[in-house]
N, C-alpha and C positions, 0 to 999 in steps of 0.2 A: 095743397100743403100750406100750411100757416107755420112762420116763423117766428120764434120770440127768443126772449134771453140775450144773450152777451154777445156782441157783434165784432170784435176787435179782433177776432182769430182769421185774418182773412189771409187767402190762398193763391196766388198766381195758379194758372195753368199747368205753367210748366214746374212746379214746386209737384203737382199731383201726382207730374209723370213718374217723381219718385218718392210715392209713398207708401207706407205699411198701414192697412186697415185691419180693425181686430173687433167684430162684431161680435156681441156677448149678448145673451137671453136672460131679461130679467125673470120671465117663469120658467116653470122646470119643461114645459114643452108648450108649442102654439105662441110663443113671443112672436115669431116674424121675423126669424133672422132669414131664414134662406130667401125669403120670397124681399126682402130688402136690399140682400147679397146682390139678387138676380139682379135689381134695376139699378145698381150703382153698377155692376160689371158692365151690363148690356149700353148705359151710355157713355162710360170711361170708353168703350171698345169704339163706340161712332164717332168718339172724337180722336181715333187713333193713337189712345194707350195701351200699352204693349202690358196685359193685366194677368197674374197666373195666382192660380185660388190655390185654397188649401183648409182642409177639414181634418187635423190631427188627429180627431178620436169623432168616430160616429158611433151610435148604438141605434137600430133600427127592431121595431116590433116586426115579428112574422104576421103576426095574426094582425096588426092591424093595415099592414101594409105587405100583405103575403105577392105583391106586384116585385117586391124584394127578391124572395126567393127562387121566384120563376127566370128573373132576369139573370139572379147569381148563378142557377144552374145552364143555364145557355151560355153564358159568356166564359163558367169554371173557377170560377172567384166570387170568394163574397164579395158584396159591393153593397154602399153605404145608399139610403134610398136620398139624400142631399148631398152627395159629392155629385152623382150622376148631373143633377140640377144644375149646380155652377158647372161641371167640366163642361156640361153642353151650352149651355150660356155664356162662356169664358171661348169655345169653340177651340179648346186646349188641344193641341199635342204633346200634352205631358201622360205620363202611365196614370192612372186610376191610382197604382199604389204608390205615387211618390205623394199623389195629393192628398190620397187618404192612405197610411200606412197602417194605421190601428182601428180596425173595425168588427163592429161587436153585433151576432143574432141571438135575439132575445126572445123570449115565449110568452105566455102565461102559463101562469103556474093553474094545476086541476085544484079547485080549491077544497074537491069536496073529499080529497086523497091527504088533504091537510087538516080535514074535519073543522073545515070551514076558520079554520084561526090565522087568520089575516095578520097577526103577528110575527108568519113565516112568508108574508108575502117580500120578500126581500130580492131589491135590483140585482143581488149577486146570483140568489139562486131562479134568474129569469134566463139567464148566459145561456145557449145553447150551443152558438159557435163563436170562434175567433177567429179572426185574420191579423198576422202582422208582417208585414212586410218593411222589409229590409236589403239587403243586399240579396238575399231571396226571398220568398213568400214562403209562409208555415200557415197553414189551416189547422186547428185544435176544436174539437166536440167535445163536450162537458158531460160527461158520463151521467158523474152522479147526479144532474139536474136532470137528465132527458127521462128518469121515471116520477119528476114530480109534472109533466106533461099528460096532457090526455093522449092517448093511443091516437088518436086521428095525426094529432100535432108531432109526436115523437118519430111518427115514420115520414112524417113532412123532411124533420130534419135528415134523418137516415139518408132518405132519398136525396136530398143534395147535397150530402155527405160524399155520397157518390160518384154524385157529378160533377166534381171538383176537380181540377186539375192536380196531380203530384198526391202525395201522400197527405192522409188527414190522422194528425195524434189524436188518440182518445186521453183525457186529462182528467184530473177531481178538479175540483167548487177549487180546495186551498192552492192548485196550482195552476188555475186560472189568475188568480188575484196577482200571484209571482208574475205570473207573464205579462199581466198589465202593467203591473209596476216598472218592470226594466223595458217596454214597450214605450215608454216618454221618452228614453233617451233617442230611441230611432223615429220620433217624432219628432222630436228639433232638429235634427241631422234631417230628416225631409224637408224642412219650413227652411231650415235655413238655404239648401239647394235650391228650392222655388225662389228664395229671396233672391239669390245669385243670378237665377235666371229671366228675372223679368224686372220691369220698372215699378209696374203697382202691384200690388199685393194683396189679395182682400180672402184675410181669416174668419173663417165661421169657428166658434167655440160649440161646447153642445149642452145641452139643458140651460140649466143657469148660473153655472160654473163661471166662476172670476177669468179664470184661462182654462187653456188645453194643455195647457204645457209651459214649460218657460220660454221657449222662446217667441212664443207669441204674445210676449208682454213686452218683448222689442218692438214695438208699433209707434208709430207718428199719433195715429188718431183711434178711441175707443167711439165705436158707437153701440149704445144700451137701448136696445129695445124691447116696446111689449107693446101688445095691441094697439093702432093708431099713432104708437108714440114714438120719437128716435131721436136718443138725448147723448148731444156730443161733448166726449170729454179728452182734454189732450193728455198723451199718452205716459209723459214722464209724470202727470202727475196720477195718475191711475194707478201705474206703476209701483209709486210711492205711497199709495193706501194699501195695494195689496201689500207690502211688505210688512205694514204695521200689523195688519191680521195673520201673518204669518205665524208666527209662535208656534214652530215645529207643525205647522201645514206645510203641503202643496197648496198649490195656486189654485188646484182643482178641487180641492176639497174646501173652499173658498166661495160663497153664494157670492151673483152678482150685485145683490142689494144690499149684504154687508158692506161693499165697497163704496156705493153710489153713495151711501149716508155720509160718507166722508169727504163728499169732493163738493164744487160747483161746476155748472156742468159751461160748457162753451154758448152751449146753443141749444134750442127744445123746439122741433117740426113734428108738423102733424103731419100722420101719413092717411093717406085714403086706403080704403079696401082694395085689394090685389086688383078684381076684378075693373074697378075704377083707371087702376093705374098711376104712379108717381114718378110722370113728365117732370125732370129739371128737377130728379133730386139730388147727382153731380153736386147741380151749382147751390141748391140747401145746404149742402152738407162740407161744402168746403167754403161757402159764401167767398168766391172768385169773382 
């Protein structure tokens, strides 16, 4: 890893033990958050910080990561394919659903049942299932998407419709969108529980969304990554660009490079390829 940029944000140890991380994806997917997640959890934890994760909103492809559905239908719960990654990495005793309470299975759409016009290929109508958990858990199937599915794909979903634990609502496209919306608020009431319950804290956002939520814009430190790169910026002032972009947004309908243009950043590391591995990036990242 190679360091550059601004050096004056430095860290005690024990400042770490309590702090809020809010990892965001500068592209819409393959930035490198989870596998960045991993190696800041994995060595906060050898140096005995007490660290609980948390993925407010995940949305997972079936199709490209169909290891998803197999595992949701064995366990009875949808379940996010990078929450799974931190809890076991974090070696959590927290529920699946307090860390991830809003989680989303997506399809591919049959394109040739669209007459090939890729102007309906739209993230809304990809939704095949929901999960939100809360004080209990609700499973929801998106009707009216699961006939723009190929037959193979559609009884995929069926069948772990099935195998779900408790009852599973059948929903339309427009009251899918309802349920996500008020699904934020049991998303910070989760984040803010984890916060309660542990010392450090480290937020995965998802795509390349500014945040997941509001309260994951309460963070000490933002880290912005994309392939090789993880550009740290501190949190009140992150904070204070997303709210200039705000103008009757959420935070999630907020890209992360809208925001970046606005700030300077702490510090700029280079990361190695997963497979390489990123020994000592704790001490990169908080320069301790």
């Amino acid at each position: 890893m190679k360091n550059s940029g601004a050096s004056k944000y430095h860290l005690p140890l024990w400042v770490i033990l309590m702090i809020k991380v809010l990892i965001v994806g500068v592209l819409s997917e393959n930035s490198g958050k989870t596998t960045l997640a991993e190696a800041l959890i994995s060595e906060a934890i050898e140096k005995g910080v007490d660290v609980g994760v948390s993925k407010p909103f995940c949305s997972t492809n079936g199709w490209y990561h169909y290891e998803v559905i197999v595992r949701s239908a064995e366990f009875g719960l949808l379940l996010g394919r990078d929450i799974q990654r931190l809890h076991n990495v974090a070696r959590s005793i927290e529920s699946v659903e307090l860390e991830n309470p809003v989680c989303v299975l997506a399809m591919p759409l049959d394109l040739e049942k669209l007459e090939w016009n890729l102007m309906q290929n739209l993230s809304m109508n990809q939704i095949a299932m929901i999960r939100v958990s809360g004080k209990e858990t609700k499973h929801y199937v998106v009707n009216s998407n699961l006939e723009r599915f190929t037959g193979i794909l559609r009884k995929e979903v069926e069948r772990l419709s099935k195998a779900l634990k408790g009852e599973v609502q059948e929903i339309e496209i427009e009251d899918a969108e309802e349920i996500l919306r008020k699904a934020r608020d049991l998303s910070n009431e989760a984040l803010k529980e984890i916060k309660r319950r542990h010392d450090m804290v480290v937020i995965e956002s998802f795509s390349n969304v500014a945040s997941p939520n509001t309260e994951s814009l309460d963070s000490d430190i933002i880290i912005a990554v994309s392939p090789g790169k993880a550009v740290i910026y501190e949190g009140e002032k992150y904070r204070r660009a997303v709210d200039i972009l705000l103008d009757f947004k959420d935070p999630w309908e907020i890209t992360t490079d809208g925001v970046l243009r606005l700030l300077k950043p702490l510090r700029t590391i280079e990361l190695k390829p997963k497979e390489l591995g990123n020994k000592g990036i704790l001490k990169e990242i908080f320069n301790f």
